[in-house]
Every structure is written in C-alpha cells, then in structure tokens.
NUDOMI-17917 format. One record per atom (N, C-alpha, C): chain; residue in one letter; atom name; y, z, x. Coordinates in steps of 0.02 Angstrom, whole numbers. Last residue first. Layout:
N
> unit	code	site	py	pz	px
> A	A	CA	Y	Z	X
...
end
This chain:
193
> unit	code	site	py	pz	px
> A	X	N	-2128	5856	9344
> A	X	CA	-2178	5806	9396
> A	X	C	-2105	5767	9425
> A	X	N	-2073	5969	9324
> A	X	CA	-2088	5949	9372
> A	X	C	-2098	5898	9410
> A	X	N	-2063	5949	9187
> A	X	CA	-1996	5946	9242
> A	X	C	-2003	5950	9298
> A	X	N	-2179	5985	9124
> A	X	CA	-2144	5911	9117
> A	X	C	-2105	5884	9191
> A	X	N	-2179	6111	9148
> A	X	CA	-2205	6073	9202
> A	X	C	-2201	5990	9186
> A	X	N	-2087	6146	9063
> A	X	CA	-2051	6169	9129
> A	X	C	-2114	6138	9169
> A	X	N	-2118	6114	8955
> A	X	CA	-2052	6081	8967
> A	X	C	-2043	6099	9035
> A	X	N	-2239	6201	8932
> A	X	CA	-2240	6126	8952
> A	X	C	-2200	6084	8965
> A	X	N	-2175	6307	8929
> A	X	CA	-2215	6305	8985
> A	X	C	-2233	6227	8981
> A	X	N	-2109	6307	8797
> A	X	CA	-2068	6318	8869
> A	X	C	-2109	6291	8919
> A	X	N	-2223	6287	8726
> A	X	CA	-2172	6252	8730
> A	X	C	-2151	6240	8782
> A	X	N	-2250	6420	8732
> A	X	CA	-2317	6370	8778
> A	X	C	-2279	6321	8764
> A	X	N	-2151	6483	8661
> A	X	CA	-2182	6501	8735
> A	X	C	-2215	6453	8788
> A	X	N	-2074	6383	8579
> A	X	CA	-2133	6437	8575
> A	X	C	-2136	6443	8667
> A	X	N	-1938	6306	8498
> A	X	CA	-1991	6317	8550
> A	X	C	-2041	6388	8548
> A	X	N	-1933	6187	8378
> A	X	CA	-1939	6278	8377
> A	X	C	-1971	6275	8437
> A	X	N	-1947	6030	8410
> A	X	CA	-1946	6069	8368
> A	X	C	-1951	6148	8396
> A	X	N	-1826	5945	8507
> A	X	CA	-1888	5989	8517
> A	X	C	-1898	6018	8454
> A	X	N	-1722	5800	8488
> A	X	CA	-1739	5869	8487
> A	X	C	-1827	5881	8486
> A	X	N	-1696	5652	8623
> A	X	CA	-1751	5683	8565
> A	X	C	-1747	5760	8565
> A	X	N	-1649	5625	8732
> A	X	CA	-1634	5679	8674
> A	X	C	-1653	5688	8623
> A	X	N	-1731	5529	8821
> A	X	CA	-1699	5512	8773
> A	X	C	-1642	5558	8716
> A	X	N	-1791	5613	8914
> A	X	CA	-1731	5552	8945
> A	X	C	-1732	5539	8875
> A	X	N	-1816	5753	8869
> A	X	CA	-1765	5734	8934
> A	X	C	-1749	5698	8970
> A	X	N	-1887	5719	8739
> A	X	CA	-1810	5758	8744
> A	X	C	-1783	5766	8785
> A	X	N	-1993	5644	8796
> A	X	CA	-1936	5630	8768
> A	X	C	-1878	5649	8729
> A	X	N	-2042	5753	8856
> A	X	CA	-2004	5691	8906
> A	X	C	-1964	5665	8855
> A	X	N	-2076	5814	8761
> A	X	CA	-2031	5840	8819
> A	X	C	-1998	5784	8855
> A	X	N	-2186	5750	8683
> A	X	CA	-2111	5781	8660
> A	X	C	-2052	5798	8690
> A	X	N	-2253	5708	8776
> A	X	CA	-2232	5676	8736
> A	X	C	-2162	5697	8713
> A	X	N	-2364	5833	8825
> A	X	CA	-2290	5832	8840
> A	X	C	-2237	5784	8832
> A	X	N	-2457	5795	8751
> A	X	CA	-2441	5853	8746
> A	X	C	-2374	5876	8764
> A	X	N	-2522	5679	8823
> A	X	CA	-2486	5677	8752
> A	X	C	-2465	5730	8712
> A	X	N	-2458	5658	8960
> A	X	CA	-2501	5684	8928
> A	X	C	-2469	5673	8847
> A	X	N	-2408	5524	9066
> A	X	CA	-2369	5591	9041
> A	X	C	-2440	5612	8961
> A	X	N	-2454	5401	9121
> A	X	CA	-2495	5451	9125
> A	X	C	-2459	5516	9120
> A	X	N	-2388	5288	9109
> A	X	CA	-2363	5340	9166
> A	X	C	-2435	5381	9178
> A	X	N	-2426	5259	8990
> A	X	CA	-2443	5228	9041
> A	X	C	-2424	5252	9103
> A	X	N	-2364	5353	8907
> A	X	CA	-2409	5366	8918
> A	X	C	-2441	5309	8967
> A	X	N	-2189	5306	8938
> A	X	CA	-2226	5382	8965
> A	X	C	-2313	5378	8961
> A	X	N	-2212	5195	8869
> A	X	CA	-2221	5201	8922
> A	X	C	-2220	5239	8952
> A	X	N	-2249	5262	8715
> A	X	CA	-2295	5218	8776
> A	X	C	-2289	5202	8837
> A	X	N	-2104	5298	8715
> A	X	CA	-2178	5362	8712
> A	X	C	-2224	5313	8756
> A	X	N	-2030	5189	8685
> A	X	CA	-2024	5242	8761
> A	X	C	-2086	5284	8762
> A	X	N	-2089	5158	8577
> A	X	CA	-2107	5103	8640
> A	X	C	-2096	5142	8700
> A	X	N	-2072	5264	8485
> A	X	CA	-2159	5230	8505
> A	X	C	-2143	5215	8568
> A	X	N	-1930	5212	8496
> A	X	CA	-1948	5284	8519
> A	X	C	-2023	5305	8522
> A	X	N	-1928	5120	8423
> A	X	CA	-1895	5107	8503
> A	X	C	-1925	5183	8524
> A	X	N	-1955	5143	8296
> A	X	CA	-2003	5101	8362
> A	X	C	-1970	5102	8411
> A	X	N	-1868	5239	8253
> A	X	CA	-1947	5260	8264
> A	X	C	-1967	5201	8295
> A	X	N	-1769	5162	8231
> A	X	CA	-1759	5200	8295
> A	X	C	-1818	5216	8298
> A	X	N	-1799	5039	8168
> A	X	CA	-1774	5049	8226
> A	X	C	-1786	5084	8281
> A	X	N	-1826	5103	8039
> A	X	CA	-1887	5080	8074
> A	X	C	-1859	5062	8150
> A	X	N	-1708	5148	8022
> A	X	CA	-1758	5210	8008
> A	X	C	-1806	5175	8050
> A	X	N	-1651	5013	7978
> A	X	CA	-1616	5048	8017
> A	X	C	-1684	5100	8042
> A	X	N	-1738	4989	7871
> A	X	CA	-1769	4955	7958
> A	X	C	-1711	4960	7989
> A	X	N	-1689	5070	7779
> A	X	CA	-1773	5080	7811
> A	X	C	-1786	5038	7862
> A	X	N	-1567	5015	7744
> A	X	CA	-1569	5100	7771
> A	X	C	-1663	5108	7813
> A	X	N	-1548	4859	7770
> A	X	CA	-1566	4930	7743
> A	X	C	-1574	4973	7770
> A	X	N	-1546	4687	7752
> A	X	CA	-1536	4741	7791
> A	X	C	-1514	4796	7741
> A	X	N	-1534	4548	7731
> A	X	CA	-1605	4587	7693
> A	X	C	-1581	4681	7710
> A	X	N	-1415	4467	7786
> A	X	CA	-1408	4512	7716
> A	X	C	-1464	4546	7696
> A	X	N	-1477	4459	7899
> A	X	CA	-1430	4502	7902
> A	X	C	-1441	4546	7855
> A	X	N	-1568	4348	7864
> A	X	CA	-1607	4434	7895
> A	X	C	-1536	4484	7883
> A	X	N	-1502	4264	7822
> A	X	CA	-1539	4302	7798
> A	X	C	-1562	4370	7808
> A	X	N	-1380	4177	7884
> A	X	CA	-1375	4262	7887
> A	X	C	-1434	4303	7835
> A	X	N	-1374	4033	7941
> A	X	CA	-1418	4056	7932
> A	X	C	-1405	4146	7935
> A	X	N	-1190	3963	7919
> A	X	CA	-1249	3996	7966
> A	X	C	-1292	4049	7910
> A	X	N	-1132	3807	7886
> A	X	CA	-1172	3846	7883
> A	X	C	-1209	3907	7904
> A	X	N	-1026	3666	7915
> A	X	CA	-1089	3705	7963
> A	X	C	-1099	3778	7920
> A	X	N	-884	3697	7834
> A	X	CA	-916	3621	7873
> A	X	C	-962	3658	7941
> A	X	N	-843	3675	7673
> A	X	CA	-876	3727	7741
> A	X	C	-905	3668	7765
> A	X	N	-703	3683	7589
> A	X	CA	-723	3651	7648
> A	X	C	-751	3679	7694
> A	X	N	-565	3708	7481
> A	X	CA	-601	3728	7515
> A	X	C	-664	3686	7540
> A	X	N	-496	3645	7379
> A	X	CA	-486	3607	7431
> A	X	C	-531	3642	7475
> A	X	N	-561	3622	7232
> A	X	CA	-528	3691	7282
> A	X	C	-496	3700	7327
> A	X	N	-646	3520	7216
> A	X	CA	-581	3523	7171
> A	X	C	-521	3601	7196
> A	X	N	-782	3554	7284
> A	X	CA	-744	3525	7241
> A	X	C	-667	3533	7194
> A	X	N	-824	3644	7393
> A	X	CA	-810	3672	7328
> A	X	C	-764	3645	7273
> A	X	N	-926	3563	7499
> A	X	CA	-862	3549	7461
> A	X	C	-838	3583	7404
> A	X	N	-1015	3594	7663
> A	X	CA	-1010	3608	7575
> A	X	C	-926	3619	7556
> A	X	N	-1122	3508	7748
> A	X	CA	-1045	3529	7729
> A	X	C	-1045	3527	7658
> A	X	N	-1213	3560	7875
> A	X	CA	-1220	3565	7825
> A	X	C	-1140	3573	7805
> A	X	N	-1267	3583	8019
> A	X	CA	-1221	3549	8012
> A	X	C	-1198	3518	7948
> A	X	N	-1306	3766	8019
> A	X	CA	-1324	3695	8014
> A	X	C	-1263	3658	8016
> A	X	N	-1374	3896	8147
> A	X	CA	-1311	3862	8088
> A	X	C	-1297	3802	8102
> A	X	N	-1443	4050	8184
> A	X	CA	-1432	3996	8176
> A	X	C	-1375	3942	8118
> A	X	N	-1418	4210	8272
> A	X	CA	-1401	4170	8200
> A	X	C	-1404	4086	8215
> A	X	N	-1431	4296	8370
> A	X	CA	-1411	4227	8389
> A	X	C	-1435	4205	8325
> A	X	N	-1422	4430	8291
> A	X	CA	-1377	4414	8354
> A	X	C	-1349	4352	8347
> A	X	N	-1524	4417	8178
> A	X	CA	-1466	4434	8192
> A	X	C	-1397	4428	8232
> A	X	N	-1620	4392	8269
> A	X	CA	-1610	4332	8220
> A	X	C	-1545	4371	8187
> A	X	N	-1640	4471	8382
> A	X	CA	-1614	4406	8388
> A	X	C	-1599	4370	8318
> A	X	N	-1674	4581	8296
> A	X	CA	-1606	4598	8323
> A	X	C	-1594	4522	8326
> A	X	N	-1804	4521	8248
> A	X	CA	-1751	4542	8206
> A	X	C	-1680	4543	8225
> A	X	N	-1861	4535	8385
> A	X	CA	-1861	4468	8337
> A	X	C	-1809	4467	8295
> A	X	N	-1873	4685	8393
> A	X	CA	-1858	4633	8443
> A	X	C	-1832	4559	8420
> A	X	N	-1961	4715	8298
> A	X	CA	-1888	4733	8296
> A	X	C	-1866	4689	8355
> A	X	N	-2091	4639	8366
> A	X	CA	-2053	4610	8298
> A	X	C	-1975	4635	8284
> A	X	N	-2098	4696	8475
> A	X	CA	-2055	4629	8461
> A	X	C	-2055	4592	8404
> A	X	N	-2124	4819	8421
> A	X	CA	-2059	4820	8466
> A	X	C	-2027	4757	8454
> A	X	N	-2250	4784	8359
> A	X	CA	-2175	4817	8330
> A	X	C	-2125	4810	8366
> A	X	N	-2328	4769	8475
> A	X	CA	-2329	4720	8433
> A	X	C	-2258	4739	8376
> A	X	N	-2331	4882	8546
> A	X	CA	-2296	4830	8585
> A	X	C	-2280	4773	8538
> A	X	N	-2395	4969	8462
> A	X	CA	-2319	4984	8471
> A	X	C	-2284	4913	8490
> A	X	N	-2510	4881	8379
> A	X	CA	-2478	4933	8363
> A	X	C	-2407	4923	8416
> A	X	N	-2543	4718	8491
> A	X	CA	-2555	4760	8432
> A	X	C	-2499	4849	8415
> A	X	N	-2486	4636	8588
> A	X	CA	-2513	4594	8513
> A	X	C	-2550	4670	8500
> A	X	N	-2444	4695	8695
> A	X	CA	-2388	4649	8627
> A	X	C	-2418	4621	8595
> A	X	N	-2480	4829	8801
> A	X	CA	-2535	4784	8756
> A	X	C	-2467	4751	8696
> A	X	N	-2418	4870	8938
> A	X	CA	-2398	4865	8869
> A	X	C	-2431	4796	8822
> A	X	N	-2520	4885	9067
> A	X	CA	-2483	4860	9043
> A	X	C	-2457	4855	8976
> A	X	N	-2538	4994	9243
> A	X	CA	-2546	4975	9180
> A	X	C	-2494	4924	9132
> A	X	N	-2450	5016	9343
> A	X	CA	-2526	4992	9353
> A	X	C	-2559	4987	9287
> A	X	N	-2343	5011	9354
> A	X	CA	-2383	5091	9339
> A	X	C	-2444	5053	9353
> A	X	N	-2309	4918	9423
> A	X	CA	-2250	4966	9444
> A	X	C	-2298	5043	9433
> A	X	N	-2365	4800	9359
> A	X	CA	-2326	4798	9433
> A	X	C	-2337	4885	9446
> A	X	N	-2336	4837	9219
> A	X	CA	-2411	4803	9264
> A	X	C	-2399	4831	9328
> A	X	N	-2223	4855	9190
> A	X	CA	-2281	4929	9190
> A	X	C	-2318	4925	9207
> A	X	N	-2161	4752	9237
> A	X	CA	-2151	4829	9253
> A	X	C	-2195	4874	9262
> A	X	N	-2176	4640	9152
> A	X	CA	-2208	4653	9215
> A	X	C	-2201	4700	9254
> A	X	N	-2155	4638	9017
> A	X	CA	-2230	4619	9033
> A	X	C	-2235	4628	9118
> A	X	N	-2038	4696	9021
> A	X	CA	-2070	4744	8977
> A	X	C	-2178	4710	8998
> A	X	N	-1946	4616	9102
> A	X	CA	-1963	4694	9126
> A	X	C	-2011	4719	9074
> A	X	N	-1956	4490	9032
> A	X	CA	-1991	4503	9091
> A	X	C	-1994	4585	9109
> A	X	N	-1891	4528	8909
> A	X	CA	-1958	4521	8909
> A	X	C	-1987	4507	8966
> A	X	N	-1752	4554	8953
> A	X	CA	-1808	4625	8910
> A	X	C	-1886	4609	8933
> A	X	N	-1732	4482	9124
> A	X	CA	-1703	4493	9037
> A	X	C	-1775	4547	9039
> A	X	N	-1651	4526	9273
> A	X	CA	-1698	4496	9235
> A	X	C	-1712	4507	9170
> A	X	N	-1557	4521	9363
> A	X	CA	-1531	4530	9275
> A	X	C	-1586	4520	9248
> A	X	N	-1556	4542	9495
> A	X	CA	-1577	4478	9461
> A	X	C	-1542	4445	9399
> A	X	N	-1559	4653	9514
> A	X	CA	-1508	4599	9547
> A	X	C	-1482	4558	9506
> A	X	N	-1680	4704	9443
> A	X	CA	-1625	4727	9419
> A	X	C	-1566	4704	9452
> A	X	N	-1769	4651	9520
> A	X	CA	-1773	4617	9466
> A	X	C	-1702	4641	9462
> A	X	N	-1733	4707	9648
> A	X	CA	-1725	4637	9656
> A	X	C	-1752	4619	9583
> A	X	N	-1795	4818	9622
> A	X	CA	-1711	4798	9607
> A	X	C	-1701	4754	9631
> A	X	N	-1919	4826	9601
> A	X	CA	-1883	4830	9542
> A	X	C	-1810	4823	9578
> A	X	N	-1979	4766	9738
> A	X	CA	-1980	4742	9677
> A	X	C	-1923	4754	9634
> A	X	N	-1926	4866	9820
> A	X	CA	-1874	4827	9842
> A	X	C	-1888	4780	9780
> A	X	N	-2013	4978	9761
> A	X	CA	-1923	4987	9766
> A	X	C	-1890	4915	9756
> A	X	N	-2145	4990	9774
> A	X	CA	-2131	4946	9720
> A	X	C	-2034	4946	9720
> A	X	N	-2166	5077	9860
> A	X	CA	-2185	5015	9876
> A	X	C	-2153	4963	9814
> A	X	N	-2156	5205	9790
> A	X	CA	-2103	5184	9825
> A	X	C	-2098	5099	9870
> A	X	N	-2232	5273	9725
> A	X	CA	-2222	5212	9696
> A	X	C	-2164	5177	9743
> A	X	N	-2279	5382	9814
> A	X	CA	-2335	5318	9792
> A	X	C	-2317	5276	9742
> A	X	N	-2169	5474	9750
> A	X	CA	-2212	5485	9814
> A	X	C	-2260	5427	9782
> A	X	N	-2022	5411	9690
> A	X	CA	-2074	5458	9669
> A	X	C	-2132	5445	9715
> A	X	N	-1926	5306	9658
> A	X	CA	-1909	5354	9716
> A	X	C	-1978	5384	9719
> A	X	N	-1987	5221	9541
> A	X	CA	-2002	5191	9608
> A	X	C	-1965	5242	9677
> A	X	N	-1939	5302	9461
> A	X	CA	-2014	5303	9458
> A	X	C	-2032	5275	9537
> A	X	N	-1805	5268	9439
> A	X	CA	-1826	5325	9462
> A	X	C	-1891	5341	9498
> A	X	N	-1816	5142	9396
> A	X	CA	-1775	5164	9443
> A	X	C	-1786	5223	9476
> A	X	N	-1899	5151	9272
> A	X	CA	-1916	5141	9337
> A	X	C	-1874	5140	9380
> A	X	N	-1783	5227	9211
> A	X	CA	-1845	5264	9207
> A	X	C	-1863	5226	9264
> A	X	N	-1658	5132	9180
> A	X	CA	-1652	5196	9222
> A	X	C	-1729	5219	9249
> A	X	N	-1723	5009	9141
> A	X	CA	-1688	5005	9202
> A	X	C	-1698	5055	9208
> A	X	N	-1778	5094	9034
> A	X	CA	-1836	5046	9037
> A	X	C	-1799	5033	9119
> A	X	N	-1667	5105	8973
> A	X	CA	-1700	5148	8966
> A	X	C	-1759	5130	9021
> A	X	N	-1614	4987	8923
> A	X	CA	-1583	5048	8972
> A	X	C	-1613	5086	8987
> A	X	N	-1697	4946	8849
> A	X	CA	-1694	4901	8886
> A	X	C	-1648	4959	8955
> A	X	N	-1697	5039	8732
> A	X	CA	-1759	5032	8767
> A	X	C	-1740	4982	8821
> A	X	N	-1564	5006	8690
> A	X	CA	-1580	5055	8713
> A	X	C	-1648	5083	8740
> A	X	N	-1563	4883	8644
> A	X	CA	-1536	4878	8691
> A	X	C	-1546	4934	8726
> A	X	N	-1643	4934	8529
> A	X	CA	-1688	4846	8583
> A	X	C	-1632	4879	8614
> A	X	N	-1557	4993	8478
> A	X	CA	-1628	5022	8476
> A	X	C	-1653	4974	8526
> A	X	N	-1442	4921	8434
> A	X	CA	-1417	4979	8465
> A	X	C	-1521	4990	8495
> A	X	N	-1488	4829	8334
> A	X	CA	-1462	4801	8397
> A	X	C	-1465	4852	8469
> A	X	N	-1526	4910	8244
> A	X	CA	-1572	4872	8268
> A	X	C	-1536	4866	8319
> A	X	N	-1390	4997	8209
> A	X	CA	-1450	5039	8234
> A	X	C	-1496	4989	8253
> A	X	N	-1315	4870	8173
> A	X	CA	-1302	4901	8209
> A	X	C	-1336	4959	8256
> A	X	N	-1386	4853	8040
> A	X	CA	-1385	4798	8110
> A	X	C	-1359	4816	8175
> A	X	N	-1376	4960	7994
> A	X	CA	-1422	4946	8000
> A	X	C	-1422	4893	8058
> A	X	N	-1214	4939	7974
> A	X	CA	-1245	5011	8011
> A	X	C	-1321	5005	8044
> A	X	N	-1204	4836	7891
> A	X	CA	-1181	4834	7957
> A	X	C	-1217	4903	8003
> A	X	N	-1276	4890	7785
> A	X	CA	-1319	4838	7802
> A	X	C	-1281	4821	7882
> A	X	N	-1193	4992	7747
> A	X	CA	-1273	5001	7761
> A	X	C	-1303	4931	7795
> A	X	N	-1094	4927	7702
> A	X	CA	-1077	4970	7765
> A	X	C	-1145	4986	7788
> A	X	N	-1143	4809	7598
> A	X	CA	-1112	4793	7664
> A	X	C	-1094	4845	7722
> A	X	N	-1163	4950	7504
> A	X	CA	-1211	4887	7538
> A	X	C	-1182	4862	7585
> A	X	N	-1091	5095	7498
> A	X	CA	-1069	5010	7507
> A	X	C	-1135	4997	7529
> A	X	N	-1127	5216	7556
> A	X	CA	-1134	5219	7471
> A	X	C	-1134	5127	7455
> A	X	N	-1215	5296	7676
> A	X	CA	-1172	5251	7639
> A	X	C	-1196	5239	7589
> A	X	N	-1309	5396	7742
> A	X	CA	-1268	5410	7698
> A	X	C	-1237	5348	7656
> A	X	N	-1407	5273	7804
> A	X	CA	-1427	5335	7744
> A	X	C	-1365	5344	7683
> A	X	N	-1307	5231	7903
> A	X	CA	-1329	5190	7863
> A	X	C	-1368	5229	7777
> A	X	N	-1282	5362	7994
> A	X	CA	-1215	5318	7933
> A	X	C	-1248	5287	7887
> A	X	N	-1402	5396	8020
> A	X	CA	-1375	5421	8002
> A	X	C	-1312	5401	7937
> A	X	N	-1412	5249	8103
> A	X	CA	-1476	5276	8055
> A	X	C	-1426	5328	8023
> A	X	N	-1297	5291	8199
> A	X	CA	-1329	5231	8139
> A	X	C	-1337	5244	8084
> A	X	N	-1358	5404	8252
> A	X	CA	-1302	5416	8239
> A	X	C	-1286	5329	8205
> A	X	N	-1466	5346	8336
> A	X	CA	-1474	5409	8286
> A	X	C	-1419	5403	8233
> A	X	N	-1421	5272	8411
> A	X	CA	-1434	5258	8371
> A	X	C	-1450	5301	8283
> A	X	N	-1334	5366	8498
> A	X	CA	-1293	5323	8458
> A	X	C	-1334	5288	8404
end
C-alpha cells in the first residue's frame, strides 16, 4: 500500500493530491515497519534458541507497547543485537519517524485571527508546515527508509547480505529482479532458515 502512494503521489498532477498521497505514504511506511516488526519477532521467538524470549515479546505485544520501545528493545533482547538511532538507517527512520508525528499530532495555538469586516473568525491555529512542505521525494524517501530499517533488521538476524533481497520479497514483497539460477538457490535457502 505504500508502494501504491509513492506511486499516486509521482503521478499526480494537483499539489494538494501529491502532498495528501505523500502524507499518506509517510504515515503508511512508520506504521508498516511497526507491523512488521510485531509479525517478524513473533515468529523469531517460535525458532529453535529464541524461544526463551516468547513470554517477553507478547507480554510487550499485550501490552501495546509503542514503536519506540519495540525498536530499542527487541533486537537487544530478542537478536542480541541493537539498532544503532544516532547514525545511517536507525537515524532516518526517526527522522521519517518525526515527520509522520508532526503530521499526525500537529500542533495548534490559541491564536485568533479576525478577517476584519468578514465576520469570519479563527479562533486557534494549527501548525501544518511539514504538511504543506510535502512531495513526491519524501513520499520516495518513505518507502526506501522503511525498507533500510526492515533490511537492518534482517541483518541483525544475521540474514546475509546476499539474501537481503529474498527476505525482503518474502515478508515485505519487495520484487526480485530477473531470477537466475543462483537466485533461485538463494530464495530456496532463504526459505529455509
């Protein structure tokens, strides 16, 4: 679905349909690493030597525990590694991370503006900068960081960076480019593990 954004947002010809599409591919991208992020260790914790970690992750997932506790204590906990947030992917995520919120939860003043003589009457304000900055390129930057952030946590898994591509054409749908032979053979021991 985000794909499918990014997509609308390109084609449109309206500024306001690009800039809803765009806010729509940010929002859609953070919520879809957050699903993503429930299903994958859900799974991870059935898997021979993570199974100690079960009654952890769904007593977070009881819980509701928000993005930013599952993203700093999952991969610690759970892989034994952790998503570095002050540089390259982890440091992008929450900046798109940042964005969706200042979108979402918009701020708004108690600011009243009188269009004199109109009878019109704004009484509070809301802060829609980030909205209106919105574009076809941090629609585009969306989905390429939410799709870093799932790659990283495959590689804290310890999924090779060879089979990058695979995994994430079989939990995200990411297409494969042209398979080849030795393609196949890495989609079919992807599928193993």
């Amino acid at each position: 679905m985000v794909e499918m954004a990014v997509a609308r947002c390109k084609q449109a010809t309206d500024a306001n349909i690009a800039r809803q599409e765009a806010a729509l591919a940010i929002v859609m991208a953070v919520n879809a690493v957050e699903v993503f992020l429930n299903l994958y260790f859900r799974v991870v914790v059935e898997e021979d030597g993570f199974e100690e970690h079960k009654s952890y992750l769904l007593g977070g997932i009881n819980k509701r525990k928000g993005l930013d506790f599952k993203v700093k204590n999952w991969p610690r906990k759970i892989l034994g590694n952790s998503v570095d947030l002050s540089k390259e992917t982890g440091k992008e995520f929450y900046k798109l991370k940042e964005l969706r919120n200042s979108i979402v939860h918009f701020t708004s003043s108690h600011d009243t503006v009188d269009l004199g003589g109109t009878g019109v009457i704004f009484k509070g304000l809301a802060e829609t900068s980030s909205y209106n900055s919105l574009q076809y390129s941090h629609a585009r930057n969306a989905l390429d960081t939410s799709r870093r952030f799932v790659e990283q946590i495959f590689r804290l898994r310890g999924i090779e960076e060879s089979l990058l591509p695979h995994a994430l054409h079989s939990w995200c749908g990411v297409p494969i480019n042209k398979s080849s032979k030795t393609d196949a053979e890495k989609r079919a021991a992807f599928l193993k593990r």
